[in-house]
C-alpha positions as CSV (number, residue, x, y, z in Angstrom):
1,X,69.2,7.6,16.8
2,X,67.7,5.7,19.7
3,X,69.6,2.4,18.3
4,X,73.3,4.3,17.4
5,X,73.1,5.3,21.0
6,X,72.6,1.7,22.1
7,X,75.0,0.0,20.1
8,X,77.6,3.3,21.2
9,X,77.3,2.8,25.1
10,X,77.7,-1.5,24.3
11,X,81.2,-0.5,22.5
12,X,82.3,1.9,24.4
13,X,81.4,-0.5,27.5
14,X,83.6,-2.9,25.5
15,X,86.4,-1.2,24.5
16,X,87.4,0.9,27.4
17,X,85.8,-1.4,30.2
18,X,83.3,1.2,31.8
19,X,81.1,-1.1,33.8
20,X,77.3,-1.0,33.0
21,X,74.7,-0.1,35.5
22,X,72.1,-2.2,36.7
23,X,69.8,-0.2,34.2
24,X,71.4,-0.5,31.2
25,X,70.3,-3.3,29.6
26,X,66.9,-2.3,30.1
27,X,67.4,0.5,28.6
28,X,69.2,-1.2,25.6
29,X,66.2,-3.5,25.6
30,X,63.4,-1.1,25.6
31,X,65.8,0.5,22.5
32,X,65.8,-2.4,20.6
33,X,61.8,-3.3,21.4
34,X,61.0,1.0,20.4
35,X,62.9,0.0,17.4
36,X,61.2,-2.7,15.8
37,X,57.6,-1.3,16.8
38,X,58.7,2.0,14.7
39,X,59.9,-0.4,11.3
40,X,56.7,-2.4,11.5
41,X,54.6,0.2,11.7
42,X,56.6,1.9,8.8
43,X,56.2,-1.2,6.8
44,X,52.6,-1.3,7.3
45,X,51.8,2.4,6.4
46,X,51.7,2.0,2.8
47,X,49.4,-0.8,2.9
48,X,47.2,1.2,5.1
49,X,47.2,3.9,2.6
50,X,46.5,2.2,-0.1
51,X,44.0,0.3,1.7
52,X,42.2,3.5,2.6
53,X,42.7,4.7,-1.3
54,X,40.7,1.1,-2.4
55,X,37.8,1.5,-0.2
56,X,37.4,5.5,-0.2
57,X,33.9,5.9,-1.4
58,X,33.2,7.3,-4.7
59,X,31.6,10.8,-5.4
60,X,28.0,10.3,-4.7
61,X,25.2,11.3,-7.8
62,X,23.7,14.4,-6.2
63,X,20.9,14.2,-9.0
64,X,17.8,13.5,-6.7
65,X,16.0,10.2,-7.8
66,X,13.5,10.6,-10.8
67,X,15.2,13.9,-11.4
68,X,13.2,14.7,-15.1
69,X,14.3,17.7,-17.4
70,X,11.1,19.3,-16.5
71,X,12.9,18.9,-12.3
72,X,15.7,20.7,-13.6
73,X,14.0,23.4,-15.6
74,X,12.0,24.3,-12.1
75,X,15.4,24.5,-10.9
76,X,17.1,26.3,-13.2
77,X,13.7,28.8,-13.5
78,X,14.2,28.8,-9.5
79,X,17.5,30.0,-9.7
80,X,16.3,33.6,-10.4
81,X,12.7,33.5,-9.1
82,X,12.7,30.9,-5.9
83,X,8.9,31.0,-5.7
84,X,7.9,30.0,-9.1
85,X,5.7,27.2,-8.2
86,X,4.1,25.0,-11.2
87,X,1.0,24.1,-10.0
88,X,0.4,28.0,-9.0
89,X,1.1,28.6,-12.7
90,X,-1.7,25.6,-14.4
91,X,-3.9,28.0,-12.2
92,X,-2.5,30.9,-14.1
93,X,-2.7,29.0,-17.5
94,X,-6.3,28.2,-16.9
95,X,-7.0,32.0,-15.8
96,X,-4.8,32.8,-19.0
97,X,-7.3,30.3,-21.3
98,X,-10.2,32.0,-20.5
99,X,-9.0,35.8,-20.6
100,X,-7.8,35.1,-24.3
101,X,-11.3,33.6,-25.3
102,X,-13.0,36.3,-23.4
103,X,-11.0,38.9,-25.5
104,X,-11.7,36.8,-28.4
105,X,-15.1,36.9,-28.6
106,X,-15.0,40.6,-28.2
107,X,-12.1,41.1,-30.9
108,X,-10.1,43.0,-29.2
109,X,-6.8,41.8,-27.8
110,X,-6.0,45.1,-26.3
111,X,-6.7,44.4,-22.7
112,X,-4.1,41.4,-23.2
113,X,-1.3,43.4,-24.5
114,X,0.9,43.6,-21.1
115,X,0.3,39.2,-21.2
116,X,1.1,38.6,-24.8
117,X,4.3,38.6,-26.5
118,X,4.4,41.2,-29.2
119,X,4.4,39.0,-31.6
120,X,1.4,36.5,-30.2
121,X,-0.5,39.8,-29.9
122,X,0.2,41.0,-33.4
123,X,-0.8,37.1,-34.9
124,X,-4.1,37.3,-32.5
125,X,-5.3,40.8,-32.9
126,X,-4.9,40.2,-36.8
127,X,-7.3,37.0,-36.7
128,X,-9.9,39.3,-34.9
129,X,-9.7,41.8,-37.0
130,X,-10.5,39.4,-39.9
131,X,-13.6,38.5,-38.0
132,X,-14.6,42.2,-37.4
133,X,-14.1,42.2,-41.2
134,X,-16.4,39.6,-41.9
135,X,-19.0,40.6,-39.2
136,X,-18.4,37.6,-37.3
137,X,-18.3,36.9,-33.4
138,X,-16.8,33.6,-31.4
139,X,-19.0,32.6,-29.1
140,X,-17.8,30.6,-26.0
141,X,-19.7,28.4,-23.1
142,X,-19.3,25.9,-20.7
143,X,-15.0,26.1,-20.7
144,X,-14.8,22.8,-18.5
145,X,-10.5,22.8,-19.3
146,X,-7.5,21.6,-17.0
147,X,-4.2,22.7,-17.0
148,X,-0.7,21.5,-16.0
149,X,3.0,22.2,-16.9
150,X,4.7,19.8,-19.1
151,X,8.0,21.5,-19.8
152,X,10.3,24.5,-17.9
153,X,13.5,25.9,-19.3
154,X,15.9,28.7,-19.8
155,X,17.6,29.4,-22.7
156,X,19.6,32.9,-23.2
157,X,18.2,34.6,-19.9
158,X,14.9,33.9,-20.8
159,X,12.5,31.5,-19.0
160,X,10.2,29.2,-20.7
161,X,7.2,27.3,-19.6
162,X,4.6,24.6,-21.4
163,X,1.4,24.1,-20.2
164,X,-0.9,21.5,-21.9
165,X,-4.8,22.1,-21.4
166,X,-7.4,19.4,-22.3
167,X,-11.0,19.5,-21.9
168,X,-14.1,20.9,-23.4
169,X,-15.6,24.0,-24.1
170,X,-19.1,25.1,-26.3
171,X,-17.4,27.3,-29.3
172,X,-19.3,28.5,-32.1
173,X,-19.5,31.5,-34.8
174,X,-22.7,33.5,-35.3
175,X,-23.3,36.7,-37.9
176,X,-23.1,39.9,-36.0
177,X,-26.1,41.5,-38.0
178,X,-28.7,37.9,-37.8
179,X,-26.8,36.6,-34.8
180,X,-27.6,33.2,-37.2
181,X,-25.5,30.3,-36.4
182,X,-22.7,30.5,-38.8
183,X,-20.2,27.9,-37.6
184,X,-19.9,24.8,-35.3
185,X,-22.7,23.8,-32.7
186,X,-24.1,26.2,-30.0
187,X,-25.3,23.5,-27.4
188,X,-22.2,20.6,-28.0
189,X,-19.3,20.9,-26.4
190,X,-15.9,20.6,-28.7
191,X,-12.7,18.7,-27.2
192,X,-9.7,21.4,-26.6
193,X,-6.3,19.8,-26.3
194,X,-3.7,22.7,-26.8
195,X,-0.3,23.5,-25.9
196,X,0.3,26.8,-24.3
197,X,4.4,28.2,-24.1
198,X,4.8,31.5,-22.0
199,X,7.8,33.8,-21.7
200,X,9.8,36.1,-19.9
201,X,12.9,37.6,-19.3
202,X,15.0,35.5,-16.5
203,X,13.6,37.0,-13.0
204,X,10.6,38.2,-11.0
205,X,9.0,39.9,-14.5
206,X,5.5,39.2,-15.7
207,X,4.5,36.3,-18.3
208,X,3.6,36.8,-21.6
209,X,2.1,33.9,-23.7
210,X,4.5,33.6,-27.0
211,X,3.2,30.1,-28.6
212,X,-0.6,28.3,-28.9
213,X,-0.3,24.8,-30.6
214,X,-3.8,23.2,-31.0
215,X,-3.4,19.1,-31.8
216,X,-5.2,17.8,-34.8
217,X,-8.5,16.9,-34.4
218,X,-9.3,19.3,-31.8
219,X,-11.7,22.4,-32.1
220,X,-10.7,24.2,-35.0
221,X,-11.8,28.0,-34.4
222,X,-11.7,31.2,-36.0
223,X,-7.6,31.4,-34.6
224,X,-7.5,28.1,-35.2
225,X,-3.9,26.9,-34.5
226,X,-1.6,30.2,-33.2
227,X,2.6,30.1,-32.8
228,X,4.2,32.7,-32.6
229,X,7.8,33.0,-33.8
230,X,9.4,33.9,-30.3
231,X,9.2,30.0,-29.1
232,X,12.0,28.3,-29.7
């Protein structure tokens, strides 16, 4: 527009003689100077843009760094319950180890029921029963175990947790009439390396323990190895 007006004031200067004023060629001037400023800097722009577009950073990996699928089970159990803390629950795991043996060697897995899946209670209480049966006791003594999580997950509004204890622990079967030593060794200590899985709906609700895998070569009890069908 700026550049039509121009070149219309030098015609019509031209054509019908109109003098021009002592300012109008610096007007024309400053025209043609506003002019070429505006088509370079047109010309540039795309290069700009795609300039910009080249070095635009890509969409940073939010993962943190060492980010294991036990990380993102915490998380994902965190979602629901945002003080679930794992190494508040090894201390629960160990409590939990040495409830279960306590209600072992008294054959009665009633005080656990509120802690135990139905199923893990059903499997447990029936192993007890087949000591009561047999006029057996488990003994236990000197549980020196240590506990820590090793997996954390949800699955179908449902969180899990894995602990795995290791250590040692005196554990040995006597008759209940002669109190004679019927199994195992009532002054050495046996190796325990077990894996413990715990359930419960998705939420602040209580843990139950759903699955007991002992590893081969491990004490070998009255129980012996336990896993209940509820772990997945």
């Amino acid at each position: 527009m700026l550049a039509g007006s121009a070149a219309g004031s030098l015609i019509g200067s031209s054509l019908f003689g109109v003098p021009w004023g002592p300012l109008d060629p610096l007007f024309i001037g400053g025209v043609i100077i506003l002019l070429v400023t505006f088509l370079r800097r047109r010309a540039a722009a795309p290069a700009q843009r795609m300039q910009a577009v080249a070095s635009a950073p890509s969409s940073p990996d939010t993962s943190p760094p060492g980010d294991s699928s036990l990380d993102r089970g915490v998380r994902d159990i965190r979602r629901t319950d945002a003080r679930f803390d794992p190494a508040k629950f090894a201390g629960y795991t160990g409590m939990m180890f040495r409830d279960v043996q306590n209600a072992w060697a008294t054959r009665d897995m009633g005080v656990l029921r509120d802690r135990l899946s139905p199923e893990m209670y059903g499997e447990l209480q029936v192993r007890c029963d087949r000591l009561r049966n047999a006029r057996q006791l488990n003994r236990f003594d000197d549980i020196d175990i240590r506990a820590e999580i090793t997996e954390a997950w949800q699955e179908r509004d449902q969180d899990y947790v894995t602990s795995y204890i290791r250590g040692s622990m005196v554990d040995y079967m006597v008759d209940e009439v002669t109190d004679g030593l019927v199994n195992g060794s009532s002054v050495k200590p046996k190796d325990v390396e077990e894996f413990w899985t715990f359930t419960r709906p998705a939420g602040l609700n209580f843990w139950m323990l759903s699955a007991i895998q002992t590893l081969p070569g491990t004490r070998q009890q009255g129980r012996e190895a336990s896993a209940a069908a509820s772990h997945p």
